[in-house]
PDB file of N, CA, C, O and CB in Angstrom:
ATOM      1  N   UNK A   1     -62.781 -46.165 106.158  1.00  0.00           N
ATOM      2  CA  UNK A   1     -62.994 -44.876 106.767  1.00  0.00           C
ATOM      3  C   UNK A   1     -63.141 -45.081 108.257  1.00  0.00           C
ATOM      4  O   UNK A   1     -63.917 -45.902 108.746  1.00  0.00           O
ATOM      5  CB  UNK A   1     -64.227 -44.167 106.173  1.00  0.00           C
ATOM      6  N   UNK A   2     -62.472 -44.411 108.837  1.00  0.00           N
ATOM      7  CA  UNK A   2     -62.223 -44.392 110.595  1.00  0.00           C
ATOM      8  C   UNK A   2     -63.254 -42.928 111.063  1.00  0.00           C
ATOM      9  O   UNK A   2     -62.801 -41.791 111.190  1.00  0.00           O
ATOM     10  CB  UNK A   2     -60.028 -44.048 111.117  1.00  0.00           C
ATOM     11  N   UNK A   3     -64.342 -43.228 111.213  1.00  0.00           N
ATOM     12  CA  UNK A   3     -65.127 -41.985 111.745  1.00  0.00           C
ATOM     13  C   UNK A   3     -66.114 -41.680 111.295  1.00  0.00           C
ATOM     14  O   UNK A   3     -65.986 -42.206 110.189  1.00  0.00           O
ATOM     15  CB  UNK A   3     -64.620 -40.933 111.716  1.00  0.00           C
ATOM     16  N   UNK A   4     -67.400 -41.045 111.272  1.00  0.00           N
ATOM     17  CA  UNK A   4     -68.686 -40.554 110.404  1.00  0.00           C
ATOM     18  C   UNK A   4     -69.164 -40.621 109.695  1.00  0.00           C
ATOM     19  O   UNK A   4     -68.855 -39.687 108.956  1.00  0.00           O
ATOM     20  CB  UNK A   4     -68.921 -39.950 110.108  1.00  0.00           C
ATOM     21  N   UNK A   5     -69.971 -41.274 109.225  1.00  0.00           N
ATOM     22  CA  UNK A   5     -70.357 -40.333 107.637  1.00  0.00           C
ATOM     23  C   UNK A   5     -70.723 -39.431 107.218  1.00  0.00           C
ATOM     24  O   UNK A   5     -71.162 -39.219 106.087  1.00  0.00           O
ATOM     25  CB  UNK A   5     -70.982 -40.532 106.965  1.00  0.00           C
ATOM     26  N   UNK A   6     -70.486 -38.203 108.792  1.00  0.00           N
ATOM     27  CA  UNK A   6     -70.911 -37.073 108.933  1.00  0.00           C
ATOM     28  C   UNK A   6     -69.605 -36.146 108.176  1.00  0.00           C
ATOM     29  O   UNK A   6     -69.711 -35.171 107.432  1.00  0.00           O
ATOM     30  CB  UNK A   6     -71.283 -36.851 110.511  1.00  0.00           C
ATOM     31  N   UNK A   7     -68.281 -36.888 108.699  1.00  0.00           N
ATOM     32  CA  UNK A   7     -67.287 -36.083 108.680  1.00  0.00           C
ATOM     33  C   UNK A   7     -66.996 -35.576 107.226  1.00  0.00           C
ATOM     34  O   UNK A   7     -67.270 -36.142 106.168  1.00  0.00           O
ATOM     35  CB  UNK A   7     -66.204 -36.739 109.299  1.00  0.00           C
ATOM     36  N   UNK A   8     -66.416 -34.455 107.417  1.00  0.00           N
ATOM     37  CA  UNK A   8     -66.012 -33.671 106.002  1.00  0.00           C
ATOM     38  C   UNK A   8     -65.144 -34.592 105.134  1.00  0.00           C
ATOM     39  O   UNK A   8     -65.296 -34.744 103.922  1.00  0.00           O
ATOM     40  CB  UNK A   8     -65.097 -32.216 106.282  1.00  0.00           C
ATOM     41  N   UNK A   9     -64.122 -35.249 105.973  1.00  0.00           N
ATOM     42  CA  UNK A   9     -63.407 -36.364 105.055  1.00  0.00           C
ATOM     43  C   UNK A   9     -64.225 -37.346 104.310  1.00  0.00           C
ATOM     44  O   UNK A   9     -63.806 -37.577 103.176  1.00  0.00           O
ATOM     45  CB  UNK A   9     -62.517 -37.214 105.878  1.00  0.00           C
ATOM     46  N   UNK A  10     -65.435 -38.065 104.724  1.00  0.00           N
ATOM     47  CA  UNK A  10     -66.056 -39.132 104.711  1.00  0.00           C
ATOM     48  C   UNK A  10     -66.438 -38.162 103.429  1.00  0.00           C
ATOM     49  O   UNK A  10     -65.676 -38.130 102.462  1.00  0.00           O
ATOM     50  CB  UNK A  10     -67.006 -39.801 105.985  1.00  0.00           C
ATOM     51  N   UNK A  11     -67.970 -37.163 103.467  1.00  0.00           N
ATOM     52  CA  UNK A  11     -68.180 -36.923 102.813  1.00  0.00           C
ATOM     53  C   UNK A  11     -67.197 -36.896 101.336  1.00  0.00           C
ATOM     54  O   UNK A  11     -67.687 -37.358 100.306  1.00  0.00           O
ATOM     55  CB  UNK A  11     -68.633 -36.245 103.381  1.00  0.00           C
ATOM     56  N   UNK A  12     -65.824 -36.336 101.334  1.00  0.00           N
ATOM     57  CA  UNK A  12     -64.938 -36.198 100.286  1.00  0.00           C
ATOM     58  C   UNK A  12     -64.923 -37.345  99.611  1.00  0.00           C
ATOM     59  O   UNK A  12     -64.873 -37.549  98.398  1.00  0.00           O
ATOM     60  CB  UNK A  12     -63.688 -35.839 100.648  1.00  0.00           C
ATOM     61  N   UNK A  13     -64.975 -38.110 100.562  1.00  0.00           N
ATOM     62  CA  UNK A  13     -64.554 -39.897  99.964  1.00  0.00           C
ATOM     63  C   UNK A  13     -65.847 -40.074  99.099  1.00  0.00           C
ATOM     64  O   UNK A  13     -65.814 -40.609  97.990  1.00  0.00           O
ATOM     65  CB  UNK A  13     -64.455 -41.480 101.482  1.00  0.00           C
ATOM     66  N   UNK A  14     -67.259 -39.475  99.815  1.00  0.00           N
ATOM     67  CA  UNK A  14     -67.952 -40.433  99.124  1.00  0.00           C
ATOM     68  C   UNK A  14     -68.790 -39.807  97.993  1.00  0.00           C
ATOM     69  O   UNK A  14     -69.938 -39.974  97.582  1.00  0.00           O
ATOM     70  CB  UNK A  14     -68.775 -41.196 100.063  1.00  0.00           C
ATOM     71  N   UNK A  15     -67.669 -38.957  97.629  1.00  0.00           N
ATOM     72  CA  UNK A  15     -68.164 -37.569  96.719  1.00  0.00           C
ATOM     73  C   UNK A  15     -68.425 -38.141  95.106  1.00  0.00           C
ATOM     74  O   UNK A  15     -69.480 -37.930  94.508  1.00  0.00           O
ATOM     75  CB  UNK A  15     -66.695 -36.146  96.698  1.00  0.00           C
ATOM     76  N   UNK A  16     -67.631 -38.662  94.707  1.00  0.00           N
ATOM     77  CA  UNK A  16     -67.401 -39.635  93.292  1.00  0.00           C
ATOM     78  C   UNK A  16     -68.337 -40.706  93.571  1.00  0.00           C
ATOM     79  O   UNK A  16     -69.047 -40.798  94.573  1.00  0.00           O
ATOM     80  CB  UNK A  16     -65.722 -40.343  93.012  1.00  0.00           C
ATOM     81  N   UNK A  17     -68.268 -41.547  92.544  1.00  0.00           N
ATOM     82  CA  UNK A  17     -69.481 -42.553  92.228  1.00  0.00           C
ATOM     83  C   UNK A  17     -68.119 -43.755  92.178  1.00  0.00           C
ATOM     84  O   UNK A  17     -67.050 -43.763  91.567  1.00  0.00           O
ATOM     85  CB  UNK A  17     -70.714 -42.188  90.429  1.00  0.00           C
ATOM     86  N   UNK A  18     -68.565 -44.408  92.834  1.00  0.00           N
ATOM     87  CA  UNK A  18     -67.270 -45.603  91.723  1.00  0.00           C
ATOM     88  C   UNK A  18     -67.811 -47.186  92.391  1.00  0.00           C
ATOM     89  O   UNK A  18     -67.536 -47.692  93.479  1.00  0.00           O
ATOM     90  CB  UNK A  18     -64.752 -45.272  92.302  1.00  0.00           C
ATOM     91  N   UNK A  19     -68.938 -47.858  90.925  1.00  0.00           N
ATOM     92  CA  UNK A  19     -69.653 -48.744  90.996  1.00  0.00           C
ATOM     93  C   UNK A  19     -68.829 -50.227  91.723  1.00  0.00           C
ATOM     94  O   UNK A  19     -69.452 -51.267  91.935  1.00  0.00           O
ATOM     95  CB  UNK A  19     -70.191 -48.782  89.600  1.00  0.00           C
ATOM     96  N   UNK A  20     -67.361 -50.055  92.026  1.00  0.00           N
ATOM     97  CA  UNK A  20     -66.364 -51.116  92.040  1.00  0.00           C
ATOM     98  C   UNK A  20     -66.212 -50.660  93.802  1.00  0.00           C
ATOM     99  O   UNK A  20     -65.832 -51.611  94.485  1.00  0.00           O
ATOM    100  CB  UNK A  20     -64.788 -50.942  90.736  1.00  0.00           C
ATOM    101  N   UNK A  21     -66.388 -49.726  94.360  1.00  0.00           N
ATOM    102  CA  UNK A  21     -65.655 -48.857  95.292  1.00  0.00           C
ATOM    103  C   UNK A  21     -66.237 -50.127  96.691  1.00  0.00           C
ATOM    104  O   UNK A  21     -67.402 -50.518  96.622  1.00  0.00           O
ATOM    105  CB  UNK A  21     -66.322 -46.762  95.314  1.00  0.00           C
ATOM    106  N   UNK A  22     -65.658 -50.461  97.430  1.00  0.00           N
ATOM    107  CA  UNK A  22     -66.343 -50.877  98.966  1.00  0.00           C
ATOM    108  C   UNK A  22     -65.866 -49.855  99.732  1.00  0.00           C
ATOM    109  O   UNK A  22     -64.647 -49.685  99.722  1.00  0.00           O
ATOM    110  CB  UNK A  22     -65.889 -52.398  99.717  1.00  0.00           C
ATOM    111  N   UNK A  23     -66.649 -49.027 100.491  1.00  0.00           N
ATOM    112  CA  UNK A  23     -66.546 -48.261 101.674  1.00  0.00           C
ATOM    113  C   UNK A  23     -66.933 -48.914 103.214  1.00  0.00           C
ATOM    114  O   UNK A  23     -67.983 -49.476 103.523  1.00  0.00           O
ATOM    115  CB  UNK A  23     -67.415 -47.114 101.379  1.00  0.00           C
ATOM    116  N   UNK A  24     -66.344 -48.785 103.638  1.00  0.00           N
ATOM    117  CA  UNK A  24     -66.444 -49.229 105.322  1.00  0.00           C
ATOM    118  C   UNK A  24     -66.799 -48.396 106.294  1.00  0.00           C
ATOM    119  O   UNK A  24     -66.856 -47.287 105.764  1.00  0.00           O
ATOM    120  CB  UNK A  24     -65.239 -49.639 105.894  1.00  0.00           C
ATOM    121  N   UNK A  25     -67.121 -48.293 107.632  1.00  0.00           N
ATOM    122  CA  UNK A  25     -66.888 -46.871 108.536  1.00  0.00           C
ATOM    123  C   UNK A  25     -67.079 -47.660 109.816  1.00  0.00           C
ATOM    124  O   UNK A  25     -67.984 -48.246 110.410  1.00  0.00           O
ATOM    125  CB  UNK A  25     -68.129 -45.364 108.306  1.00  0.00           C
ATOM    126  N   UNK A  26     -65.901 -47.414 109.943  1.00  0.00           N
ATOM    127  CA  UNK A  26     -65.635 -47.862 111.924  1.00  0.00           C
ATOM    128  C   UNK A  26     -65.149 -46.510 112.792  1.00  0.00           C
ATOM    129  O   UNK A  26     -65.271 -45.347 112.409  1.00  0.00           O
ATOM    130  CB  UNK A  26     -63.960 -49.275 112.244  1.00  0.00           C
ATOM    131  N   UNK A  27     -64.736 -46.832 113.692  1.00  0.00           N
ATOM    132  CA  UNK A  27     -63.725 -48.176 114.174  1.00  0.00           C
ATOM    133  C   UNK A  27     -64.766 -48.653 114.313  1.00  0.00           C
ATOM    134  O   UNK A  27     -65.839 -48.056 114.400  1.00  0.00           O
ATOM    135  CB  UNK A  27     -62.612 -48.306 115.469  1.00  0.00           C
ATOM    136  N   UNK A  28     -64.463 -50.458 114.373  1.00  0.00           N
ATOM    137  CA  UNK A  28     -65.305 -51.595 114.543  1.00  0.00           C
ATOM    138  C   UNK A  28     -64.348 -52.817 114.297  1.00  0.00           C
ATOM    139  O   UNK A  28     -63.881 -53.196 113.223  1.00  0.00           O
ATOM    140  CB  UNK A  28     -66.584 -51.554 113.540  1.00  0.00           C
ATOM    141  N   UNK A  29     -64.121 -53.490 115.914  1.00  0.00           N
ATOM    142  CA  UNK A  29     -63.514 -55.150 115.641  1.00  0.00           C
ATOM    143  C   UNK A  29     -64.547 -56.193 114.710  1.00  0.00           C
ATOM    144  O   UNK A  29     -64.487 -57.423 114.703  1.00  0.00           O
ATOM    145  CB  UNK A  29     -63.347 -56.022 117.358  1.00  0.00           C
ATOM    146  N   UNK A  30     -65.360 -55.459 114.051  1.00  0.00           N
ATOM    147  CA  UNK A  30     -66.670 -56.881 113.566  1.00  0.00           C
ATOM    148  C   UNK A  30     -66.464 -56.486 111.944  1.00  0.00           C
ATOM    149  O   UNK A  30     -66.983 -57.270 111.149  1.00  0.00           O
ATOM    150  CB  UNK A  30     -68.982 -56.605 114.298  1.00  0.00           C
ATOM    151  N   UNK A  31     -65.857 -55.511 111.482  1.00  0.00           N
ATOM    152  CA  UNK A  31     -65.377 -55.199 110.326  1.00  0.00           C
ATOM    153  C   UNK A  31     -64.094 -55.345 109.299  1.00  0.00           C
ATOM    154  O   UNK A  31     -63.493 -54.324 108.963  1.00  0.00           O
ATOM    155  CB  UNK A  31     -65.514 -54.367 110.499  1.00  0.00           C
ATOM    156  N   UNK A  32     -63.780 -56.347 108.919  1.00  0.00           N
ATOM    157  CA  UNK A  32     -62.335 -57.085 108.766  1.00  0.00           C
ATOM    158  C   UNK A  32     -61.587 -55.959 107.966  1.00  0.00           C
ATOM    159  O   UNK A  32     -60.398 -55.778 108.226  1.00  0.00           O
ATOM    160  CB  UNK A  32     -62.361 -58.720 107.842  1.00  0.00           C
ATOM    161  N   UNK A  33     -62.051 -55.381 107.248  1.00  0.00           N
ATOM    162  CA  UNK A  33     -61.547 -54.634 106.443  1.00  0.00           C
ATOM    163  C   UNK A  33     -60.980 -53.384 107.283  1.00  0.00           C
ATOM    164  O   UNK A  33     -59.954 -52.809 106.919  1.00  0.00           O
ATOM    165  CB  UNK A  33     -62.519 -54.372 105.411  1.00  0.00           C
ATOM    166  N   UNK A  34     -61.665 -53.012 108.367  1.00  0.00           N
ATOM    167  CA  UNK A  34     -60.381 -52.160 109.231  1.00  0.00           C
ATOM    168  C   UNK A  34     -59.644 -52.672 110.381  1.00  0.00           C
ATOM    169  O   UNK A  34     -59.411 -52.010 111.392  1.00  0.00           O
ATOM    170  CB  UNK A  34     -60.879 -50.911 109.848  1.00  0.00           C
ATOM    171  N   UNK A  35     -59.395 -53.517 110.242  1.00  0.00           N
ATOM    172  CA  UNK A  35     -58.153 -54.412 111.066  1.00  0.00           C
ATOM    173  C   UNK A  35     -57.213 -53.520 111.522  1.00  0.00           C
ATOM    174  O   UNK A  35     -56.574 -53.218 110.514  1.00  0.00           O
ATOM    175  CB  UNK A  35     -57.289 -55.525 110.150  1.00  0.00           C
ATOM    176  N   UNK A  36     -56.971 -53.202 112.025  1.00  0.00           N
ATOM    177  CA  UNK A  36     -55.281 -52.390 112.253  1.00  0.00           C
ATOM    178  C   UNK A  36     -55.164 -51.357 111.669  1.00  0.00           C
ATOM    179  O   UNK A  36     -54.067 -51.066 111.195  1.00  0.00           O
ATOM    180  CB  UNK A  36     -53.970 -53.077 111.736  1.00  0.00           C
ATOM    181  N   UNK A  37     -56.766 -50.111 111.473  1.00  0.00           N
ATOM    182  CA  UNK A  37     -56.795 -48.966 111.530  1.00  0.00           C
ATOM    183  C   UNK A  37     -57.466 -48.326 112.273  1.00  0.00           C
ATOM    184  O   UNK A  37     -58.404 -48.888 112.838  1.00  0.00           O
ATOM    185  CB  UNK A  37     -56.924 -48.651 110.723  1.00  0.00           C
ATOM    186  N   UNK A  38     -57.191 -46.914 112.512  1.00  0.00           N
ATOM    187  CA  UNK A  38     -57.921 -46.023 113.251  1.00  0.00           C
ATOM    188  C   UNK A  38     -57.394 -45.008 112.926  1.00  0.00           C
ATOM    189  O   UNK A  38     -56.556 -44.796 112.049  1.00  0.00           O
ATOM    190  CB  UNK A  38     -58.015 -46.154 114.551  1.00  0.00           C
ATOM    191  N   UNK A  39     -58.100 -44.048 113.957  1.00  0.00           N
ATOM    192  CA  UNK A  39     -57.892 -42.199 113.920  1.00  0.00           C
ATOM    193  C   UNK A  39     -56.336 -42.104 113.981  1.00  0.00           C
ATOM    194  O   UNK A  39     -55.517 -42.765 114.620  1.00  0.00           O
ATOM    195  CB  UNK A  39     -58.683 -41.159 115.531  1.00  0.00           C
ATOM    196  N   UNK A  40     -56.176 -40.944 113.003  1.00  0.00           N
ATOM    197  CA  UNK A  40     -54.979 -40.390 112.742  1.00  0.00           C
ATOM    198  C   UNK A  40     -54.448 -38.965 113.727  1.00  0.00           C
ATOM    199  O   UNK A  40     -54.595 -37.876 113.171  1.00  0.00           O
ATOM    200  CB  UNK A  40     -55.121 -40.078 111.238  1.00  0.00           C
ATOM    201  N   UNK A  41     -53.955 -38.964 114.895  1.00  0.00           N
ATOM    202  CA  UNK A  41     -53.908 -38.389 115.751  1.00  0.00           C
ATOM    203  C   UNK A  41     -55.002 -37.544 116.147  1.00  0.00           C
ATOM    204  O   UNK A  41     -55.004 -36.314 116.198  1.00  0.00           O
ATOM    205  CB  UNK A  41     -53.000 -37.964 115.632  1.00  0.00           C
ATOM    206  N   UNK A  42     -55.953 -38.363 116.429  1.00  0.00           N
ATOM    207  CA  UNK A  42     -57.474 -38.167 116.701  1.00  0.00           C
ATOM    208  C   UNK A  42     -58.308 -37.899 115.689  1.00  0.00           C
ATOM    209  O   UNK A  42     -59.512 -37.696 115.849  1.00  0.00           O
ATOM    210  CB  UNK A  42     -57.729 -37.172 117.544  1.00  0.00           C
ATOM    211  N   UNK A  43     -57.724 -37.883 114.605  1.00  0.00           N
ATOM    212  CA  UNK A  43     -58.924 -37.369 113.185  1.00  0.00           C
ATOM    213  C   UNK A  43     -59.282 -38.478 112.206  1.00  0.00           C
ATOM    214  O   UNK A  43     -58.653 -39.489 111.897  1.00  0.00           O
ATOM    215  CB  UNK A  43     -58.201 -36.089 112.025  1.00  0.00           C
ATOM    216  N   UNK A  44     -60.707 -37.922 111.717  1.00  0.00           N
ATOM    217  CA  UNK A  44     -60.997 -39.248 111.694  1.00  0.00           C
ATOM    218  C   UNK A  44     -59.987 -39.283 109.968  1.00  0.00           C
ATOM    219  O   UNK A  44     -59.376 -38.348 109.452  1.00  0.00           O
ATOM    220  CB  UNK A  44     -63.042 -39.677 111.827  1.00  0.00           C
ATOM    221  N   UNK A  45     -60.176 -40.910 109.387  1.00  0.00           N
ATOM    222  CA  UNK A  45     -58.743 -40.859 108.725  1.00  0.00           C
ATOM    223  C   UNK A  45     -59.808 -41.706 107.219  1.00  0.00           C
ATOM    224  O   UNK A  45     -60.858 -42.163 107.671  1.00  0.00           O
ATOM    225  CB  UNK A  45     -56.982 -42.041 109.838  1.00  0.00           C
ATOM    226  N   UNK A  46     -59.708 -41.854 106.194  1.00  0.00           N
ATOM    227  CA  UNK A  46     -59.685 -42.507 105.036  1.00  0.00           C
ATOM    228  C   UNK A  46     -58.729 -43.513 104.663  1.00  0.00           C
ATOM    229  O   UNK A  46     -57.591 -43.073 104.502  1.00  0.00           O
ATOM    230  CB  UNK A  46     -59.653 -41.694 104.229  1.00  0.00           C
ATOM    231  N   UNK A  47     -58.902 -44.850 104.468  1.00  0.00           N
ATOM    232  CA  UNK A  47     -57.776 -45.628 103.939  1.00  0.00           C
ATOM    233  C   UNK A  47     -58.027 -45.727 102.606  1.00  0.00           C
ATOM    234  O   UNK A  47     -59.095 -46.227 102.254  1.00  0.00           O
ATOM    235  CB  UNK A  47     -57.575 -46.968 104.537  1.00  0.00           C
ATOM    236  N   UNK A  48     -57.440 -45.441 102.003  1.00  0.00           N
ATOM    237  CA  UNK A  48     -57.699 -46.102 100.095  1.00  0.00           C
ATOM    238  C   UNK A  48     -56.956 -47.383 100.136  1.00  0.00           C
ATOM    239  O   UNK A  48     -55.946 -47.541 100.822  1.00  0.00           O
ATOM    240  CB  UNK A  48     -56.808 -44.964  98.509  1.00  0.00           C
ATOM    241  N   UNK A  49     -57.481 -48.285  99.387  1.00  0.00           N
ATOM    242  CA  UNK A  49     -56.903 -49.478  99.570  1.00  0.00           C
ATOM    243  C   UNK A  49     -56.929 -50.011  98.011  1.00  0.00           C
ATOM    244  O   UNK A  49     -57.750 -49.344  97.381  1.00  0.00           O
ATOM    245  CB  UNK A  49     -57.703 -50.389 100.715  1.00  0.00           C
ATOM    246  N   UNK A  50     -56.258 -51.047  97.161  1.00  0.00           N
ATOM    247  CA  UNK A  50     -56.484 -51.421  95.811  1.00  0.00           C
ATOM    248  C   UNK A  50     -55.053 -52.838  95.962  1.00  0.00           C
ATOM    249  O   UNK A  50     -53.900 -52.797  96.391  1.00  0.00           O
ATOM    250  CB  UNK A  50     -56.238 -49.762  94.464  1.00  0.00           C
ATOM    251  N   UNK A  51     -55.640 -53.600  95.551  1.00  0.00           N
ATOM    252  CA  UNK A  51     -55.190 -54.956  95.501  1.00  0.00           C
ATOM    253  C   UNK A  51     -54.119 -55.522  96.310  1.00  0.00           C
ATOM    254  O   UNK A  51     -52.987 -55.963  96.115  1.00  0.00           O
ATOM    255  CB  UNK A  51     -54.858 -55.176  94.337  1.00  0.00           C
ATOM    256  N   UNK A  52     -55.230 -55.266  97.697  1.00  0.00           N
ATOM    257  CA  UNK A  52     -54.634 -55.428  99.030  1.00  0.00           C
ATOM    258  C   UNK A  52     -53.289 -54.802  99.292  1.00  0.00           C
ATOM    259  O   UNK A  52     -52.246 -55.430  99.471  1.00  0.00           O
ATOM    260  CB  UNK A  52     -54.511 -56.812  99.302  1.00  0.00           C
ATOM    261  N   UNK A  53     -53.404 -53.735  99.294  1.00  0.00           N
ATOM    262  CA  UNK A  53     -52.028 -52.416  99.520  1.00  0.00           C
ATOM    263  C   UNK A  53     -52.755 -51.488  99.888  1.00  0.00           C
ATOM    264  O   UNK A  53     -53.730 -51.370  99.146  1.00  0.00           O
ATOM    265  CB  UNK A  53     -51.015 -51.778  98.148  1.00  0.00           C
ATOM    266  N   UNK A  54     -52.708 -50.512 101.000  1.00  0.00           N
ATOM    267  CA  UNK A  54     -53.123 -49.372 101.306  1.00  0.00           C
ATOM    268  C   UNK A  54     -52.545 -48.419 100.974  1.00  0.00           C
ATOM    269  O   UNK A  54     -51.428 -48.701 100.540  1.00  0.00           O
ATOM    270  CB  UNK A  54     -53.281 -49.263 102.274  1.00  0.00           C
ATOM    271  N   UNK A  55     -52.771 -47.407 100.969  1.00  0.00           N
ATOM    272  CA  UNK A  55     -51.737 -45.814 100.543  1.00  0.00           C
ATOM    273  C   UNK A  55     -52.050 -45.317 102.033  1.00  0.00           C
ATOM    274  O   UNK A  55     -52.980 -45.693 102.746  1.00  0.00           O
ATOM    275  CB  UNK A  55     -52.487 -44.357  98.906  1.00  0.00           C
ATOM    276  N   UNK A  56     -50.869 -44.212 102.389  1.00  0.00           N
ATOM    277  CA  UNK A  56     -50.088 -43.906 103.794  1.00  0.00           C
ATOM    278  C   UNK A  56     -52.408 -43.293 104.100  1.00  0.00           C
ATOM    279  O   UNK A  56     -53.101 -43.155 103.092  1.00  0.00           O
ATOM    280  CB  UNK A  56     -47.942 -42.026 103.735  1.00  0.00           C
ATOM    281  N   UNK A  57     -52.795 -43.156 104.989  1.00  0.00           N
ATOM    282  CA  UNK A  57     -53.825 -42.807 105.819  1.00  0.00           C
ATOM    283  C   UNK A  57     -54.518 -41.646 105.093  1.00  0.00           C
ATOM    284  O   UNK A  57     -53.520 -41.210 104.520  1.00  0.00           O
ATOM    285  CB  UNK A  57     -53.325 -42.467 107.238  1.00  0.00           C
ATOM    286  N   UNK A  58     -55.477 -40.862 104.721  1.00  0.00           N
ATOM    287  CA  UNK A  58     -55.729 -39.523 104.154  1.00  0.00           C
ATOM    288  C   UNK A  58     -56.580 -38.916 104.879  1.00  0.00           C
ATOM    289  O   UNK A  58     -57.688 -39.446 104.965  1.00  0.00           O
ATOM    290  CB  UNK A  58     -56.179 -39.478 102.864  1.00  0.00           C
ATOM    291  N   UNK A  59     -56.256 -37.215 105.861  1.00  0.00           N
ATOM    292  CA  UNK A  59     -57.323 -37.268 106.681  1.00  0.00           C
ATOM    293  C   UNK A  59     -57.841 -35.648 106.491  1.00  0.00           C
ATOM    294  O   UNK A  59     -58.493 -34.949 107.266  1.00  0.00           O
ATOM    295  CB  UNK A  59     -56.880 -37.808 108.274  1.00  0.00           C
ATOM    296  N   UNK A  60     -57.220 -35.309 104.990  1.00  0.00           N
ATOM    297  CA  UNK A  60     -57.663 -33.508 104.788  1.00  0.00           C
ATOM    298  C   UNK A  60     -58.391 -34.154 103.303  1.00  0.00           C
ATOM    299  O   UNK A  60     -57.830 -35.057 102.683  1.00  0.00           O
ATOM    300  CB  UNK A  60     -55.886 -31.839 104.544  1.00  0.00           C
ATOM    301  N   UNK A  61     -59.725 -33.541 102.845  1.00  0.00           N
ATOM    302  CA  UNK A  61     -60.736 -33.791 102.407  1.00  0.00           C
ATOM    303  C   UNK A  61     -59.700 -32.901 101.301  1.00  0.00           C
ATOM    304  O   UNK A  61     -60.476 -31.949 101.227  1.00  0.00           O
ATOM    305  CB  UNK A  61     -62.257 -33.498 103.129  1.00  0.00           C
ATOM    306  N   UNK A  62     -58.934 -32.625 100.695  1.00  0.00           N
ATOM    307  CA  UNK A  62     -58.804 -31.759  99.744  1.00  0.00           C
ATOM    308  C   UNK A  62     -57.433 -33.248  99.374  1.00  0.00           C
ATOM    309  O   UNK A  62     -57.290 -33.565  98.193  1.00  0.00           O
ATOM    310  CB  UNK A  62     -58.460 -29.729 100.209  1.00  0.00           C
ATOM    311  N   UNK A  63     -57.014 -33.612  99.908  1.00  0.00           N
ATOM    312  CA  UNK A  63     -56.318 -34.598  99.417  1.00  0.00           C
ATOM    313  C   UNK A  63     -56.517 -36.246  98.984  1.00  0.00           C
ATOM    314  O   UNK A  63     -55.685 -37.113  98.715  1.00  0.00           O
ATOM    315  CB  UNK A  63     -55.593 -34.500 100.156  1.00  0.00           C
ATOM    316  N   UNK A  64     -57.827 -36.264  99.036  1.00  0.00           N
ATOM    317  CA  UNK A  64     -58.704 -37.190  98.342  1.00  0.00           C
ATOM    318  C   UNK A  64     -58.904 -36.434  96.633  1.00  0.00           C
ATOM    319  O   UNK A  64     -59.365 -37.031  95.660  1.00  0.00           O
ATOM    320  CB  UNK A  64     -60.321 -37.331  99.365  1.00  0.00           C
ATOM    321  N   UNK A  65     -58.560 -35.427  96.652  1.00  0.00           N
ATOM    322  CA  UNK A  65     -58.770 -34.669  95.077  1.00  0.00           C
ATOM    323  C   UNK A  65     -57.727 -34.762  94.625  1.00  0.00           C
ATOM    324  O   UNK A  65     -57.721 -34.530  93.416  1.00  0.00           O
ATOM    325  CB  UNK A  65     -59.169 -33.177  94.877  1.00  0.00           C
ATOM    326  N   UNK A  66     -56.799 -35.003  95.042  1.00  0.00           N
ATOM    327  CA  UNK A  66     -55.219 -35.228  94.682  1.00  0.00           C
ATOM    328  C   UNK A  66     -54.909 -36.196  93.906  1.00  0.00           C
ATOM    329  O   UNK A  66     -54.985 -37.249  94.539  1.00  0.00           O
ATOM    330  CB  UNK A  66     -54.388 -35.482  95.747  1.00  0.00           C
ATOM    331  N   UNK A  67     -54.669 -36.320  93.087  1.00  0.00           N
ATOM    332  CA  UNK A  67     -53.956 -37.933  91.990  1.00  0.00           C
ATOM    333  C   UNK A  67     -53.239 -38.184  92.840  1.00  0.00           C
ATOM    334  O   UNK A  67     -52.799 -37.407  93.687  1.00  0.00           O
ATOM    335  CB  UNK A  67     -52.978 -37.902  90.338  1.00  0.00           C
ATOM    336  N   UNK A  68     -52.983 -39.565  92.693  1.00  0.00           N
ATOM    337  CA  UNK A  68     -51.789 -40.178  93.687  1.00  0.00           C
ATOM    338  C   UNK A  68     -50.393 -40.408  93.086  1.00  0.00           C
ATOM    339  O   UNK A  68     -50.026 -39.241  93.224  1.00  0.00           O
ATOM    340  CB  UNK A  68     -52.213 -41.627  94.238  1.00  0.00           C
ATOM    341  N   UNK A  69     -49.822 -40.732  92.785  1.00  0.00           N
ATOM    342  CA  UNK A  69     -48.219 -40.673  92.742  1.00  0.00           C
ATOM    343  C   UNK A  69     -47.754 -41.950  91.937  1.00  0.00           C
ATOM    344  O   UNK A  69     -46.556 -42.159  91.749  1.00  0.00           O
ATOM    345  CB  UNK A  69     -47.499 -40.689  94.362  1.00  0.00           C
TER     346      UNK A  69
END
């Protein structure tokens, strides 16, 4: 997560329970896990990530409710 844990996205993310889940929140160079992310044309952005593959950035809180593809 690129931004808050204030933000409406963040919140979305951290809406579910999921005992397996690691969450992050930068930006931050001291955090390996967001390496070569940030804000999505200034907003803050969600990465989902699962056996080292990311899915494209998610930064509308209603598309974290979305099944993925």
């Amino acid at each position: 997560m690129i931004g808050s844990p204030d933000d409406a996205i963040a919140q979305a993310a951290l809406a579910g329970f999921d005992p397996d889940a690691v969450v992050a929140f930068g930006p931050s160079g001291d955090v390996p896990l967001l390496d070569g992310k940030g804000f999505v044309d200034g907003r803050p952005a969600v990465y989902v990530c699962e056996r080292f593959a990311c899915r494209a950035p998610v930064t509308e809180p209603s598309e974290l409710l979305s099944p993925s593809p």
